[in-house]
DSSP file (Angstrom, degrees, kcal/mol; ACC not computed):
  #  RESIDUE AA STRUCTURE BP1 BP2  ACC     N-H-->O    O-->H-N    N-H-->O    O-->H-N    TCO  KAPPA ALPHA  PHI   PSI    X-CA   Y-CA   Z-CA
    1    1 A X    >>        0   0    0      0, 0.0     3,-2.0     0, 0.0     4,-1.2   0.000 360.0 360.0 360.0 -51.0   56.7   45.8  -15.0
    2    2 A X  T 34  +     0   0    0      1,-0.3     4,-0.5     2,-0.2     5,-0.1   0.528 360.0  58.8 -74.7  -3.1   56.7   48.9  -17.5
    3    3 A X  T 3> S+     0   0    0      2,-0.2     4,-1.5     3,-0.1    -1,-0.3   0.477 110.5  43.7 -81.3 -13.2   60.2   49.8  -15.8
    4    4 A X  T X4 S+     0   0    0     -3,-2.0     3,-1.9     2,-0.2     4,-0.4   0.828 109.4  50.8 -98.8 -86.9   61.2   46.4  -17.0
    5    5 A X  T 3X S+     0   0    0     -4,-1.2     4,-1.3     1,-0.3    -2,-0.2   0.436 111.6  48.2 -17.6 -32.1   59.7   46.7  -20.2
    6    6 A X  H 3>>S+     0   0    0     -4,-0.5     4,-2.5     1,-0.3     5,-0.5   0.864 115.9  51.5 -87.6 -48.4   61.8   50.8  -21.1
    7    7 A X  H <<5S+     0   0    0     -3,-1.9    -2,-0.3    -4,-1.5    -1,-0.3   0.445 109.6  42.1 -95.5  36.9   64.9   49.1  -19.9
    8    8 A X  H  45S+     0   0    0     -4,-0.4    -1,-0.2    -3,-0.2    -2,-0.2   0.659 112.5  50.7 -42.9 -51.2   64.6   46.4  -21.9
    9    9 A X  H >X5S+     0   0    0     -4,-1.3     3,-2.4     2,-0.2     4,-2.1   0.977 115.4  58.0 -59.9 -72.4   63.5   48.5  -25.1
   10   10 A X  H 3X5S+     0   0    0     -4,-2.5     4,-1.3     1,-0.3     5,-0.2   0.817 101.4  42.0 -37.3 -54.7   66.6   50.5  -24.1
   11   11 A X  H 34<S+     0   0    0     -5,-0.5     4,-0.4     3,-0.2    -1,-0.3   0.484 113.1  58.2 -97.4  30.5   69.1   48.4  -24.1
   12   12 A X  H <> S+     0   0    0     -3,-2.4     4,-2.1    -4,-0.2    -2,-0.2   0.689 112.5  42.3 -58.1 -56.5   67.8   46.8  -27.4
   13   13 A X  H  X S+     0   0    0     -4,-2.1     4,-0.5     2,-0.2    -2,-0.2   0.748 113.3  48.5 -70.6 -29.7   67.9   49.9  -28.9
   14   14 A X  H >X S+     0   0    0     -4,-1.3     4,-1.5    -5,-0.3     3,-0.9   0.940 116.1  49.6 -79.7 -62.7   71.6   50.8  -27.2
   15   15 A X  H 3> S+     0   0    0     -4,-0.4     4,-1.9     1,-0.2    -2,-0.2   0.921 112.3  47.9 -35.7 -75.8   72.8   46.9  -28.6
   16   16 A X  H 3< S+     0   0    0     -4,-2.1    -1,-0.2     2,-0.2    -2,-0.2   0.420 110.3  47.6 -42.9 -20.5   71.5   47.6  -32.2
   17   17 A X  H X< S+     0   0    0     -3,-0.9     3,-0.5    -4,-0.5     4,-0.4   0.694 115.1  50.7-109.6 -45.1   73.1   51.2  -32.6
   18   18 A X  H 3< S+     0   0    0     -4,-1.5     3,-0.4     1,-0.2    -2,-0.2   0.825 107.9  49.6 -67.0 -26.9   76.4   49.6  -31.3
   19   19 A X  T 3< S+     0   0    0     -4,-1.9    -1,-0.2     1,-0.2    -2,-0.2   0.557 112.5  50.0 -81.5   2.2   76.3   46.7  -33.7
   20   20 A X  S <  S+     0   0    0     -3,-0.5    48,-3.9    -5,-0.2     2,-0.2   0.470  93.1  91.9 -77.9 -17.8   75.7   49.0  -36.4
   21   21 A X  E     -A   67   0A   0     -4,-0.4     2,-0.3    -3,-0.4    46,-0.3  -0.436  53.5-177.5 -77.6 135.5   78.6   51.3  -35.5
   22   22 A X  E     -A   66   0A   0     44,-2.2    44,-0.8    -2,-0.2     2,-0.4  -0.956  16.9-141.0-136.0-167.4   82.5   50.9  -37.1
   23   23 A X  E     -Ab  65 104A   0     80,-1.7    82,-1.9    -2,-0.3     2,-0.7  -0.983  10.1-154.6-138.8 138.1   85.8   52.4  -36.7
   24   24 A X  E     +Ab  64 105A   0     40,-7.6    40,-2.5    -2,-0.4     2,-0.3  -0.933  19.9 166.8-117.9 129.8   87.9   53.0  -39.4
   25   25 A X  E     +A   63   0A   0     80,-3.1     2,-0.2    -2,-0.7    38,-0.2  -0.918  10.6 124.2-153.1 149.5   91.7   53.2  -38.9
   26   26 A X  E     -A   62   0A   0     36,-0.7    36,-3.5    -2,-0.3     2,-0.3  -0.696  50.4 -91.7-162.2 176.2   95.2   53.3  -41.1
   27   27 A X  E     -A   61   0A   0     -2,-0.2    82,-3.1    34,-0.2     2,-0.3  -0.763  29.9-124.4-114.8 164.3   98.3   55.6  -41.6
   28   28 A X        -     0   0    0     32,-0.5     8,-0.7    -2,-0.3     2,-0.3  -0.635  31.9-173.9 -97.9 152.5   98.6   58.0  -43.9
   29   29 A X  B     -D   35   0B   0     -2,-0.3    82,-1.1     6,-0.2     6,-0.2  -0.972  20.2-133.7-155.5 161.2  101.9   57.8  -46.4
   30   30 A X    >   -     0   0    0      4,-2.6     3,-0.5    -2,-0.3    83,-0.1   0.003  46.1 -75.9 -92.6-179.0  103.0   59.9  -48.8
   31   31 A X  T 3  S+     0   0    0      1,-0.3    79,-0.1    81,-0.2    -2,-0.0   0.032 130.8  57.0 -89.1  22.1  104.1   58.6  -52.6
   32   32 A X  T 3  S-     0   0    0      2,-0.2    -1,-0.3    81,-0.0     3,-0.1   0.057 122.9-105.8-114.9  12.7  106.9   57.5  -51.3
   33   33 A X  S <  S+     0   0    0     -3,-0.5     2,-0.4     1,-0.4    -2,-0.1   0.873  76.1 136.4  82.3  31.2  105.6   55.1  -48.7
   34   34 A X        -     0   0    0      3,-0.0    -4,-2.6     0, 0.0    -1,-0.4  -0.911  61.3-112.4 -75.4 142.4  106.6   57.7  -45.9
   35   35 A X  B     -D   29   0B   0     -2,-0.4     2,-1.8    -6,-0.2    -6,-0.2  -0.404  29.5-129.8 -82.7 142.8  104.2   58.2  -43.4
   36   36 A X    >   -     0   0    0     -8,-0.7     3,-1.0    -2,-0.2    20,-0.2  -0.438  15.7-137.4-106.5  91.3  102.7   61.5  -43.4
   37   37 A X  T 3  S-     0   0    0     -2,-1.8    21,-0.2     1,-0.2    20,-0.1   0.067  75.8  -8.0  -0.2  74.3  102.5   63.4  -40.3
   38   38 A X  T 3  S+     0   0    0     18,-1.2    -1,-0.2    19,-0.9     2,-0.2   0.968  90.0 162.3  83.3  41.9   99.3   65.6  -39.0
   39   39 A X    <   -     0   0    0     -3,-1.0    17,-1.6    17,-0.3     2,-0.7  -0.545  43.1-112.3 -76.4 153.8   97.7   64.8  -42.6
   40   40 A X  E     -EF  55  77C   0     37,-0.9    37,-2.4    15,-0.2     2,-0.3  -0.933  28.2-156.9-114.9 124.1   94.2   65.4  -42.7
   41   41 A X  E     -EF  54  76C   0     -2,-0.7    13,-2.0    13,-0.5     2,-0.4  -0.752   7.6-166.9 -69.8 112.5   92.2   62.4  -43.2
   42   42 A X  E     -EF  53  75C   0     33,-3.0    33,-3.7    -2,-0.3     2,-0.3  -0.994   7.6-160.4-115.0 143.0   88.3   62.5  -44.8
   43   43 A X  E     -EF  52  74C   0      9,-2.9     9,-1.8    -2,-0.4     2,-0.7  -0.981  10.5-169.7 -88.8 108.4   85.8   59.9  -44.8
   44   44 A X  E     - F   0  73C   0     29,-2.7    29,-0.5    -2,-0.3     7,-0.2  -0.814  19.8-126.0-131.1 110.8   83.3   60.3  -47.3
   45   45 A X  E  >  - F   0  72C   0     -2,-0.7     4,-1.3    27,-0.2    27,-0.2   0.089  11.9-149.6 -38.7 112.0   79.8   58.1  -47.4
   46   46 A X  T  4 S+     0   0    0     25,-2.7    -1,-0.1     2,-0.2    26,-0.1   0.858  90.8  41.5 -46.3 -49.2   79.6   56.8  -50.5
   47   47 A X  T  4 S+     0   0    0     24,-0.2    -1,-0.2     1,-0.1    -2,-0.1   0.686 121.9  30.0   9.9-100.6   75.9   56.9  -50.2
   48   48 A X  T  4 S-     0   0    0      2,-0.0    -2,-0.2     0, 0.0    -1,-0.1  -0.058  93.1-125.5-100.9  13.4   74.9   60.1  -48.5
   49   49 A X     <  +     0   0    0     -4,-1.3    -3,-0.1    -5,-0.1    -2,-0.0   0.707  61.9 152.4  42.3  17.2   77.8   61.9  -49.9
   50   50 A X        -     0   0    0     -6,-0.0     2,-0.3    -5,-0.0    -5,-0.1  -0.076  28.2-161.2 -49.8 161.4   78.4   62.9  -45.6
   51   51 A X        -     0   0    0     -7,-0.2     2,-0.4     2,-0.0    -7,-0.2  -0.899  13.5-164.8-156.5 147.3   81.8   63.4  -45.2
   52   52 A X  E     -E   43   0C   0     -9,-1.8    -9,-2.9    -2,-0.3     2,-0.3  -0.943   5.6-151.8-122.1 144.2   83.9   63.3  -41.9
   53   53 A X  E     +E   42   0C   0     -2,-0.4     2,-0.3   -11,-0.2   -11,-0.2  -0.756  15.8 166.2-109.1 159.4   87.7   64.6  -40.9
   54   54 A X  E     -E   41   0C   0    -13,-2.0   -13,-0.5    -2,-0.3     2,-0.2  -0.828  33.7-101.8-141.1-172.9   90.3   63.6  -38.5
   55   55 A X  E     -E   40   0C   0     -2,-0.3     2,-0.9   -15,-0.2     8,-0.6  -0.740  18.0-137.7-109.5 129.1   94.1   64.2  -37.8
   56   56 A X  B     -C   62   0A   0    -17,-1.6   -18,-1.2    -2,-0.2     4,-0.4  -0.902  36.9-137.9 -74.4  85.3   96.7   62.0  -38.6
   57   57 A X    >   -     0   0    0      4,-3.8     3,-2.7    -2,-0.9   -19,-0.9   0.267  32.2 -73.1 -69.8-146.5   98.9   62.2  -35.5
   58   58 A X  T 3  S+     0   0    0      1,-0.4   -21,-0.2   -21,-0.2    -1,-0.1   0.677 134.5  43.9 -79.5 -24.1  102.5   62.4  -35.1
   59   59 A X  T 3  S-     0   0    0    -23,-0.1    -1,-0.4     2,-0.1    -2,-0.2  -0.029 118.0-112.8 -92.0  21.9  103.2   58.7  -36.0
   60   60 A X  S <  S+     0   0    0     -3,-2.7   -32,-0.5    -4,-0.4     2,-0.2   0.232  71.5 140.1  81.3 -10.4  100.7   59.3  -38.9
   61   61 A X  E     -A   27   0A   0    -34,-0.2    -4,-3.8    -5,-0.2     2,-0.5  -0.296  27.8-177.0 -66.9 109.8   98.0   56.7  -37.3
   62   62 A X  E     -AC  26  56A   0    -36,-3.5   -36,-0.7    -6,-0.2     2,-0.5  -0.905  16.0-164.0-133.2 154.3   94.5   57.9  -37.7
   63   63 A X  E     -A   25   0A   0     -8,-0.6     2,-0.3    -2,-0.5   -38,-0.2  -0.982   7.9-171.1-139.1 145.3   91.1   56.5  -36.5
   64   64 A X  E     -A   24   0A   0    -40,-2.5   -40,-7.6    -2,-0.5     2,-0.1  -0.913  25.8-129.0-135.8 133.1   87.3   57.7  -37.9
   65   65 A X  E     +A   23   0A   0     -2,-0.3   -42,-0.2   -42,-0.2     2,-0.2  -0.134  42.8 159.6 -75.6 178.7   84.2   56.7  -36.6
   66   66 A X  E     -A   22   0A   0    -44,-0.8   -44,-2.2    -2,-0.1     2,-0.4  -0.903  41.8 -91.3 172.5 176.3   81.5   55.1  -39.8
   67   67 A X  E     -A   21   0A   0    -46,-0.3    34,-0.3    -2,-0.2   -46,-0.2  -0.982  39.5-121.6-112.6 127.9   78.2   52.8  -40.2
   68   68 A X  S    S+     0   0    0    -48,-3.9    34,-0.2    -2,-0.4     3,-0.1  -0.387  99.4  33.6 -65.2 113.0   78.9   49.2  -40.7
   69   69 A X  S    S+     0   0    0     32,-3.3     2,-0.6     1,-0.5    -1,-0.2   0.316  99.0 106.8 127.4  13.0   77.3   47.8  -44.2
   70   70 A X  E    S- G   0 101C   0     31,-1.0    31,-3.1    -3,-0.1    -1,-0.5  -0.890  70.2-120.1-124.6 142.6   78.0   51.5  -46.1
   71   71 A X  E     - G   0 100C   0     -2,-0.6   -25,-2.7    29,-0.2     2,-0.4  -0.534  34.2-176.8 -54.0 117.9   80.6   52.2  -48.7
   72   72 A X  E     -FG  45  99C   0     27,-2.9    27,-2.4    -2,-0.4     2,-0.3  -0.885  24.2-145.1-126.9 154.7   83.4   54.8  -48.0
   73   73 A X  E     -FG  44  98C   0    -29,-0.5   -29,-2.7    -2,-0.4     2,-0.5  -0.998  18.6-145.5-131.5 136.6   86.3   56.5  -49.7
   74   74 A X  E     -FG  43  97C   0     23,-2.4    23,-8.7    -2,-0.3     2,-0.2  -0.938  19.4-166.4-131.7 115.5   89.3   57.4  -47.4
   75   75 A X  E     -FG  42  96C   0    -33,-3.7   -33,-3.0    -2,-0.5     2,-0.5  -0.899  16.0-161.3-131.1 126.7   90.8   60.6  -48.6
   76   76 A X  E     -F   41   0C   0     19,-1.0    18,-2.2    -2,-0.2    19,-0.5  -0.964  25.8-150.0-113.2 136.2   94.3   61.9  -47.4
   77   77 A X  E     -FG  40  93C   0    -37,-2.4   -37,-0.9    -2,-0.5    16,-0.2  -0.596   5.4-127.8-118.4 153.6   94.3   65.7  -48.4
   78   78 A X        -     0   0    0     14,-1.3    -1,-0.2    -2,-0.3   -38,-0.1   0.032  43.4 -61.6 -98.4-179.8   97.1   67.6  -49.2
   79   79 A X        -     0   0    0     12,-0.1     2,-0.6     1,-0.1    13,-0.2  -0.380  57.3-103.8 -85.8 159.2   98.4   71.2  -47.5
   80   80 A X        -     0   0    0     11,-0.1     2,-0.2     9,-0.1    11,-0.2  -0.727  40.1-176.7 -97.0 148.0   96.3   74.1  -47.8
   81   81 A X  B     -H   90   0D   0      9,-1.9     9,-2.9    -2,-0.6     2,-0.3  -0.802  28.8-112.8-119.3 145.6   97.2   76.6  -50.2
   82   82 A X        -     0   0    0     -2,-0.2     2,-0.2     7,-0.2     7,-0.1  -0.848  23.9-145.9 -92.7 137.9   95.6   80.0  -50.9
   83   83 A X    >   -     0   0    0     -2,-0.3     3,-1.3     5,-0.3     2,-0.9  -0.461  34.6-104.2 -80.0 159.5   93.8   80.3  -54.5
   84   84 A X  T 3  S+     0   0    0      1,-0.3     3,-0.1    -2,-0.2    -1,-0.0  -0.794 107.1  23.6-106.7 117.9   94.2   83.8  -55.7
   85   85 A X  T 3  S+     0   0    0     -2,-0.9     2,-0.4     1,-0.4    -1,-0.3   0.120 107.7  88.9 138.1 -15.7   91.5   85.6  -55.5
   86   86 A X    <   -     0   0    0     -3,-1.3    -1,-0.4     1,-0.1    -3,-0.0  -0.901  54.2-155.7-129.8 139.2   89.9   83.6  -52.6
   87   87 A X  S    S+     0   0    0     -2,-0.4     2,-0.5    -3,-0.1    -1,-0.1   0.317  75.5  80.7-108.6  35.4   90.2   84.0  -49.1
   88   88 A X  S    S-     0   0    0     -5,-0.0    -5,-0.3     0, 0.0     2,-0.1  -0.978  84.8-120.2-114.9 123.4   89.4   80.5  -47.9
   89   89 A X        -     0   0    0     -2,-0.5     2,-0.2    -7,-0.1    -7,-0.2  -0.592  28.4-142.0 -88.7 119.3   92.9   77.6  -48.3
   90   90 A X  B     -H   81   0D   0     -9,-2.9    -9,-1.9    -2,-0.1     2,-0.3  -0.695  13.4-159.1 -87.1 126.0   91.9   74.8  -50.6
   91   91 A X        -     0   0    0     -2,-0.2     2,-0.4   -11,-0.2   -12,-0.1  -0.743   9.1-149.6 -89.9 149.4   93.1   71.4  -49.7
   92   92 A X        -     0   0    0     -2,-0.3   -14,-1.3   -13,-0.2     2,-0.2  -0.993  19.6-106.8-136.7 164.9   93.3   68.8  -52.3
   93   93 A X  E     +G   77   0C   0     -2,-0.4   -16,-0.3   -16,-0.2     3,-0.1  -0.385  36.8 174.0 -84.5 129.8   92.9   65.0  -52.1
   94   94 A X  E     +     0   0C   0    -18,-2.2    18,-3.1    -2,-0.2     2,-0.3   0.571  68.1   9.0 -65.5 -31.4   96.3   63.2  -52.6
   95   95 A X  E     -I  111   0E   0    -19,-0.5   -19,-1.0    16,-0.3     2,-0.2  -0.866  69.7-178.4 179.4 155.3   95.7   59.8  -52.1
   96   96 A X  E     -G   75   0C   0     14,-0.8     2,-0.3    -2,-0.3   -21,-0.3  -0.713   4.3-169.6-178.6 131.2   92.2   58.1  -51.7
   97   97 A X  E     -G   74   0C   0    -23,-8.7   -23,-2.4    -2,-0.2     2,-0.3  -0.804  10.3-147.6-131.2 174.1   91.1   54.4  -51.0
   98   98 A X  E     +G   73   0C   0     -2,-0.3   -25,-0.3   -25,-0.3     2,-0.2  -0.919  28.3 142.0-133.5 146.1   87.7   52.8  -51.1
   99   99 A X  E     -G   72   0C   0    -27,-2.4   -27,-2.9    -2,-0.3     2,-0.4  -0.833  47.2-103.6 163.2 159.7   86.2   49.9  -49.0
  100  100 A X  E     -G   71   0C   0    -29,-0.2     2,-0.6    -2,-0.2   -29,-0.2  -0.775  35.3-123.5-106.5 146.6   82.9   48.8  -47.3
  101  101 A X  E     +G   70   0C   0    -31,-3.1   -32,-3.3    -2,-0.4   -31,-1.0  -0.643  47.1 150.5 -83.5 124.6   82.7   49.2  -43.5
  102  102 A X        -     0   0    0     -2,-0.6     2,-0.2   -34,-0.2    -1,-0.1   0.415  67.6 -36.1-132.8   9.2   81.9   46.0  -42.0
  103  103 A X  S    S-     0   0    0    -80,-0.1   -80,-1.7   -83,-0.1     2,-1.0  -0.863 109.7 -16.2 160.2-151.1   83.7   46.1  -38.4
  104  104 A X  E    S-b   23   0A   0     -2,-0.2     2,-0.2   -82,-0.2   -80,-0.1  -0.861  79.3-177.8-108.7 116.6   86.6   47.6  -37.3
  105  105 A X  E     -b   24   0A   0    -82,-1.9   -80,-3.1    -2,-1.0     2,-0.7  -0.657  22.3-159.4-112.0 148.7   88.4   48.1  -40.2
  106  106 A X        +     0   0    0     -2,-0.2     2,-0.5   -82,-0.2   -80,-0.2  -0.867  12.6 170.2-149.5 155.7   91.5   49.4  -41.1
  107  107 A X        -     0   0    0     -2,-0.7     2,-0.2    -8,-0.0   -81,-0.1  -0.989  26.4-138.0-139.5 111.6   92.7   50.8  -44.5
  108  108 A X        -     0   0    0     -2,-0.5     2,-0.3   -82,-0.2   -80,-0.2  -0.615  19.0-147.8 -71.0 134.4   96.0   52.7  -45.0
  109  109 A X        -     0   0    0    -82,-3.1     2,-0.3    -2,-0.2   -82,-0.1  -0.721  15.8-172.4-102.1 160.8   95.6   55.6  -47.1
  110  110 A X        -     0   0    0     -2,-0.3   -14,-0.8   -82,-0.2   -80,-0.3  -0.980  24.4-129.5-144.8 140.5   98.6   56.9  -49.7
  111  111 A X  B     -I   95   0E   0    -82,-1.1     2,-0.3    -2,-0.3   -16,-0.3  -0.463  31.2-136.5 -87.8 149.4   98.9   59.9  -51.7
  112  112 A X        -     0   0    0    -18,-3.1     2,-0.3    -2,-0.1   -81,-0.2  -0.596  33.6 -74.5 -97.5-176.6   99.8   58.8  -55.3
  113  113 A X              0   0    0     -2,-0.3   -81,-0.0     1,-0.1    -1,-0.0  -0.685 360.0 360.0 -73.0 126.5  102.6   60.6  -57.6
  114  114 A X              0   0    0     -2,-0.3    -1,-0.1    -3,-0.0    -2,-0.0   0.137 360.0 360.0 -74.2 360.0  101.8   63.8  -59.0
């Protein structure tokens, strides 16, 4: 009976953490609506200010894990460059979209014109 009772409470708990769960995925494009290639992607909780990265692969297609019901902004960052004076290469954000995660969603990112 209590064997019943843990895996029950277990896969309650296992059910609930997955319907909470999304996936976020888009291409990346440049400002001119070419897709950009091995771009680096962040997700950043609107929230908790958390922020997560992926890879944009070779067809430009990237996918990010998230929690369903929270606000994000999907940020495509630009090459790193060294500042002078610093030895850590600074990325900066290009392109950036906003939306609430509610499933599996998917949201193209684009760098605007500089």
């Amino acid at each position: 009976m209590l064997r019943s009772i843990i895996a029950l409470l277990l896969l309650t708990s296992t059910s609930f953490a997955a319907a909470q769960s999304c996936s976020v995925s888009g291409t990346a494009y440049d400002a001119n609506g070419k897709p950009m290639r091995n771009a680096v992607v962040r997700l950043v909780n609107q929230q908790t200010h958390q922020a997560s990265f992926g890879y944009a692969d070779d067809s430009a297609a990237f996918q990010l894990p998230a929690e369903s019901g929270q606000s994000y902004r999907l940020d495509v960052l630009g090459p790193a460059y060294k500042v002078t004076g610093s030895l850590i290469p600074t990325r900066s954000v290009v392109g950036a979209s906003e939306f609430s995660c509610r499933g599996s969603e998917h949201h193209d990112v684009r760098a605007s014109e500089s």
